[in-house]
C-alpha positions as CSV (number, residue, x, y, z in Angstrom):
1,X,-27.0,2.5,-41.9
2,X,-24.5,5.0,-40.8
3,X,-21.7,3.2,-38.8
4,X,-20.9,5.1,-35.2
5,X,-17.7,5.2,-33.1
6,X,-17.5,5.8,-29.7
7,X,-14.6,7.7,-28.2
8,X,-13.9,6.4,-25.2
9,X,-12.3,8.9,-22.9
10,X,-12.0,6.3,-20.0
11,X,-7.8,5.4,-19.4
12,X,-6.7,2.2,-17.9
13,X,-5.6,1.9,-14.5
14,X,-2.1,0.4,-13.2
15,X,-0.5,-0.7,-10.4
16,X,2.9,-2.1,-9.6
17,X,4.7,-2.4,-6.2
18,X,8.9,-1.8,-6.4
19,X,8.7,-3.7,-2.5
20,X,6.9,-4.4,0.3
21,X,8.4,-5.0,3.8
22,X,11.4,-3.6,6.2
23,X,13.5,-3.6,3.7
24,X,11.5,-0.7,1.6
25,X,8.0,0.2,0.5
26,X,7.2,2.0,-2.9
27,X,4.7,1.4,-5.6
28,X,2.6,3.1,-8.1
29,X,-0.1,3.8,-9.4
30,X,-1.4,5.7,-12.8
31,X,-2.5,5.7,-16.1
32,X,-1.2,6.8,-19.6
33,X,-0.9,10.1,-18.4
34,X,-0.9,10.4,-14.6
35,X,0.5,9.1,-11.7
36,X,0.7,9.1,-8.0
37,X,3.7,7.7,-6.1
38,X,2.6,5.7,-2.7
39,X,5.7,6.1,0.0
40,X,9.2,6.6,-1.0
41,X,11.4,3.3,1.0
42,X,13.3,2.1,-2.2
43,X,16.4,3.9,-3.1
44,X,16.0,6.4,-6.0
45,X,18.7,4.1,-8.3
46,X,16.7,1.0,-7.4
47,X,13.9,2.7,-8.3
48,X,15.1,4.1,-11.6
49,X,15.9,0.7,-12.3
50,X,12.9,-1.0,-12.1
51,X,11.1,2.1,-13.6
52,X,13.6,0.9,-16.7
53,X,12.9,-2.5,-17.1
54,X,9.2,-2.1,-17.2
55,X,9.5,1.0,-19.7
56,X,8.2,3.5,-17.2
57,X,9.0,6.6,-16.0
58,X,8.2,9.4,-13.1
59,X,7.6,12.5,-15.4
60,X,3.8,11.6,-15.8
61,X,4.0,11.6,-11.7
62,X,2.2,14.4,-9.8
63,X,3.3,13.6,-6.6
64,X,3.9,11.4,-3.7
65,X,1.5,10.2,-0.6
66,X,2.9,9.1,2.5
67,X,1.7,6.3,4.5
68,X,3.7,6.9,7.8
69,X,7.6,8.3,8.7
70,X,9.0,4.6,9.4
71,X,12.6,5.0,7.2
72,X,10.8,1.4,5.8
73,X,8.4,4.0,3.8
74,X,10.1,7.7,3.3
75,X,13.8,7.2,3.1
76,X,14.4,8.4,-0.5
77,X,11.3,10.5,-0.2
78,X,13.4,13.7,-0.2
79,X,15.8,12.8,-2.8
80,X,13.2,11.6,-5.1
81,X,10.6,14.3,-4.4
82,X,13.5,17.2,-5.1
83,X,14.7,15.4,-8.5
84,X,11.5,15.1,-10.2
85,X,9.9,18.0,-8.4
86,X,7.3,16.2,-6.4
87,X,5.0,17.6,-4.1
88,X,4.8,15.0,-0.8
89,X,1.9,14.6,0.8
90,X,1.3,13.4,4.1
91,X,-0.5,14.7,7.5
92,X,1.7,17.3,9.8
93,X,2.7,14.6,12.1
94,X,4.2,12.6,9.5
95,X,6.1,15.5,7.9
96,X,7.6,16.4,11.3
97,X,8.7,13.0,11.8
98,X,10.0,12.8,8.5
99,X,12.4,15.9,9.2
100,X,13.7,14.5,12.4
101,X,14.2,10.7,10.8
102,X,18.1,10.4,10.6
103,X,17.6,7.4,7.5
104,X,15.9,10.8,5.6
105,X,19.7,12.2,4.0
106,X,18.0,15.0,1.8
107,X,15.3,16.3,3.4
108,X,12.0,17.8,1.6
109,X,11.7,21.4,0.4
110,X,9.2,23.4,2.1
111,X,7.6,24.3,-1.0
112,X,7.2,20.8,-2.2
113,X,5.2,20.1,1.2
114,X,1.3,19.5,1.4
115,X,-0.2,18.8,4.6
116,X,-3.3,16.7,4.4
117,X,-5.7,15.6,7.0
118,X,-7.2,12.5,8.0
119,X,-10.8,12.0,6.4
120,X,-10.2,15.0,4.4
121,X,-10.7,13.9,0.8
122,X,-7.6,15.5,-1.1
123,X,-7.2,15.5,-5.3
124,X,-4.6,14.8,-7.0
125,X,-4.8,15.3,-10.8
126,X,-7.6,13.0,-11.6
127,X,-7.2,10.9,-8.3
128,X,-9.0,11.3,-5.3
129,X,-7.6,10.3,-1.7
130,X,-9.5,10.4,1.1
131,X,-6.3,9.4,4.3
132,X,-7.9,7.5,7.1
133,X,-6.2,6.8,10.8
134,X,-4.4,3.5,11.6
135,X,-3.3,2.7,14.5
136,X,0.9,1.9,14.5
137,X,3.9,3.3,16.6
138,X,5.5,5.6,14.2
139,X,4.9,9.6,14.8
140,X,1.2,9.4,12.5
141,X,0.0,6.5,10.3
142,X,-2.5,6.5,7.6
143,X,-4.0,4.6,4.9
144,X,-5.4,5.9,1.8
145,X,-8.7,5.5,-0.3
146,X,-8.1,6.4,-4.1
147,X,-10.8,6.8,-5.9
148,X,-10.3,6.9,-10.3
149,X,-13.1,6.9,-12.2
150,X,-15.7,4.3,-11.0
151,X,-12.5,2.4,-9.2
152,X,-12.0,2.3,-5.2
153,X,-8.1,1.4,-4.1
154,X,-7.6,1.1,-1.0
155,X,-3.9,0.5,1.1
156,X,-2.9,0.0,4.6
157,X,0.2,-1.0,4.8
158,X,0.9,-1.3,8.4
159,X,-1.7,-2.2,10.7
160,X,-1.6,-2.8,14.3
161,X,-5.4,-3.4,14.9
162,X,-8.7,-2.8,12.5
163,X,-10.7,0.1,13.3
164,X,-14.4,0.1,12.5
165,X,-13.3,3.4,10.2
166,X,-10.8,0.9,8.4
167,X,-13.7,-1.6,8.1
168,X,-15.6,1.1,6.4
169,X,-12.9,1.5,3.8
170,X,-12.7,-2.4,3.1
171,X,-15.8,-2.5,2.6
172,X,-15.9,-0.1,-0.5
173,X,-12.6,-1.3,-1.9
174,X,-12.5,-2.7,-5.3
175,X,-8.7,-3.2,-5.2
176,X,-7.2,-3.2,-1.7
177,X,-3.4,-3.5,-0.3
178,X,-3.3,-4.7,3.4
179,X,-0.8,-6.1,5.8
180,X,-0.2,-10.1,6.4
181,X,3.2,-9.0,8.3
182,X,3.9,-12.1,10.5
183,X,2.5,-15.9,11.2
184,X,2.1,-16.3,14.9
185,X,4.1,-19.1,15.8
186,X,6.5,-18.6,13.6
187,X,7.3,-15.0,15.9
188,X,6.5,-16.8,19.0
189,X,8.9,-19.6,18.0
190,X,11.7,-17.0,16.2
191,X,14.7,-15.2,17.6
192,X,13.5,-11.7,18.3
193,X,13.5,-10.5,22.2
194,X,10.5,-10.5,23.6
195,X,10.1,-7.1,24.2
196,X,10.0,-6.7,20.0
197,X,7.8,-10.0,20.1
198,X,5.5,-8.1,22.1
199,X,5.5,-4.7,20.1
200,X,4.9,-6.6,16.6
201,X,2.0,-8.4,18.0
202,X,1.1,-5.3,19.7
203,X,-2.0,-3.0,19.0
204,X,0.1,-0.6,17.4
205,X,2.6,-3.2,15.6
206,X,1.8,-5.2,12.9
207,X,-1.3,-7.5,11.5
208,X,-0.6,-11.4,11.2
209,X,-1.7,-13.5,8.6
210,X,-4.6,-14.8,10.4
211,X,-6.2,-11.4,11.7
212,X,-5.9,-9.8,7.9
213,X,-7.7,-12.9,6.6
214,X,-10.4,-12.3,9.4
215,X,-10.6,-8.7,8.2
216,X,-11.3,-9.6,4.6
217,X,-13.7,-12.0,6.1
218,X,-15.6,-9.4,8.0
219,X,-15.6,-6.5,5.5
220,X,-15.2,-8.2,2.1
221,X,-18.0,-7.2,-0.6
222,X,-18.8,-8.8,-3.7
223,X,-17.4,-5.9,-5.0
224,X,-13.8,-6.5,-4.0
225,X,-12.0,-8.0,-7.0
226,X,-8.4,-8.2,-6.3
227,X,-6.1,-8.2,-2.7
228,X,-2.5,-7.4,-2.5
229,X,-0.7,-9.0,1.0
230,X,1.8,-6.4,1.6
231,X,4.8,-5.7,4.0
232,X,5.5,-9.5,4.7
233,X,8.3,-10.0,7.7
234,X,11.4,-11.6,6.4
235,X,12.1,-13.5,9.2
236,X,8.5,-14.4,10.7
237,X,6.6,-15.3,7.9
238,X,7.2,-16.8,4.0
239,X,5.3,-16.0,0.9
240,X,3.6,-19.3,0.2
241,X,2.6,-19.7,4.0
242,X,1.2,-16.1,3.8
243,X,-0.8,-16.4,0.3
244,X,-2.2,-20.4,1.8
245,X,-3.2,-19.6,5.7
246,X,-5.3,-16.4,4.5
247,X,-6.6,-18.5,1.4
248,X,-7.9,-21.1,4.0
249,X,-9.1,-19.4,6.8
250,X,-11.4,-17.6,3.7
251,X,-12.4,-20.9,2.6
252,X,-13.1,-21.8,6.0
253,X,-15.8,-19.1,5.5
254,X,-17.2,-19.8,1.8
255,X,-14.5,-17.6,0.5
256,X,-12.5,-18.8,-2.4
257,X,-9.6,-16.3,-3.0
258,X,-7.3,-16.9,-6.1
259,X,-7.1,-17.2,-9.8
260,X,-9.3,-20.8,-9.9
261,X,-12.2,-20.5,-11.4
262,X,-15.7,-18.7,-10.0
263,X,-13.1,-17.3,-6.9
264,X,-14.7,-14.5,-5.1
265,X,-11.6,-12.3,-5.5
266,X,-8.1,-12.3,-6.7
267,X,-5.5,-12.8,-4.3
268,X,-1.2,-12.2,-4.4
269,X,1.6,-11.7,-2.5
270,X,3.7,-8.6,-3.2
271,X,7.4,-9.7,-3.1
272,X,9.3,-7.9,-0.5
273,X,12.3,-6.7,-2.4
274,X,11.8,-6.7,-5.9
275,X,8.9,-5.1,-8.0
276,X,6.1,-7.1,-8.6
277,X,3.9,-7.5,-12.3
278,X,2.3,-4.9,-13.2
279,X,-2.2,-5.1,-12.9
280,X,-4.5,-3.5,-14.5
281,X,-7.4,-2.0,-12.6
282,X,-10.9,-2.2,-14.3
């Protein structure tokens, strides 16, 4: 009987976050030989660093996405789109705020500029990206739905209330970054002034652990296999208290989150200064 091989054409899925929080957002995500950049907050040496010790590199990159113009999420985006020759894309009102953000030293060549709309599905070598609204007080905000292959990845990384659109995108996520910024008493009890108090917890600030956990209780399919925490406050919330409130209030609701045995879906943290391990998507 003649033996056959299959060629499969199919390449693995990565993703790996360089930080999550205030102090500087950036992560990627590609294959063997693509790769998309997701906001530009860690400087370019940092970056080059990590890119190092995990034997990567950005010459497989075909360009950057842009959540929102916070310095938190575009600071190196100019330096680091002009040295690798990266096209940025993000929505007008982003780019406009990115040229007037002081934190932005080297600003972005007008030929490396893409302007994208919300709900407009965009493609990016083999990636498509469909940016979606979020409501947060920076000049424009947006998510993004990547779809590779058969795989939905899905990132908000700054959320000051859930839309029913966001819903919508939670719901087909297989993979899915969202914001578990602050615990509740924790910024009640801390030292901020009230007035920032009042615009963290705001409808445009930021979502606590409690109200992302309700989110992934709402909108979570049995099709969602792994979930990122992301942009964690540094001085209103902590890892391990982030990772077990939103594990409970799941289990409170038949949902067991984590690497145990039968969980419904994976669950981490992302470390807010220092890369994280790389995962591969399947």
């Amino acid at each position: 009987m003649a033996n056959f091989v299959v060629k499969l054409t199919y390449k693995m899925l990565h993703f790996v976050s360089f930080g999550s929080g205030s102090s500087g957002n950036c992560s990627l995500l590609y294959t063997d030989t693509e790769a998309i950049v997701i906001d530009a907050g860690v400087g370019v040496r940092t970056l080059k660093k990590y890119l190092k010790s995990y034997g990567l590199s950005l010459f497989s990159a075909l360009g950057i996405i842009v959540t929102h113009d916070h310095a938190d999420h575009v600071r190196s985006v100019g330096c680091l789109s002009n040295n690798y020759n990266l096209p940025v894309y993000a929505t007008l009102g982003v780019h406009e705020g990115i040229g007037k953000n002081w934190s932005v030293r080297k600003k972005i060549v007008p030929e490396l500029k893409r302007v994208i709309m919300k709900d407009t599905p965009f493609k990016i070598g083999s990636f498509e990206i469909t940016p979606f609204g979020v409501p947060h007080d920076s000049t424009d905000c947006v998510g993004f739905a990547i779809k590779y292959e058969n795989i939905s990845f899905v990132i908000m990384t700054d959320v000051g209330h859930l839309t029913e659109d966001m819903k919508q995108y939670i719901s087909q996520a297989n993979y899915l970054v969202i914001e578990a910024d602050y615990e509740k008493q924790m910024l009640e009890a801390g030292p901020y002034p009230q007035h920032l108090k009042d615009r963290i917890a705001g409808p445009f600030g930021h979502q606590s652990n409690s109200e992302c956990a309700q989110a992934l209780v709402e909108c979570a399919t049995p099709n969602l296999r792994h979930v990122w925490l992301c942009h964690l406050s540094d001085e209103n919330n902590h890892p391990d208290l982030a990772d077990k409130q939103v594990k409970q209030i799941l289990r409170d609701h038949g949902i067991v989150a984590g690497k145990e045995p039968g969980a419904d879906f994976d669950l981490d943290v992302l470390k807010r200064k220092s890369p994280s391990e790389i995962f591969d998507l399947y």
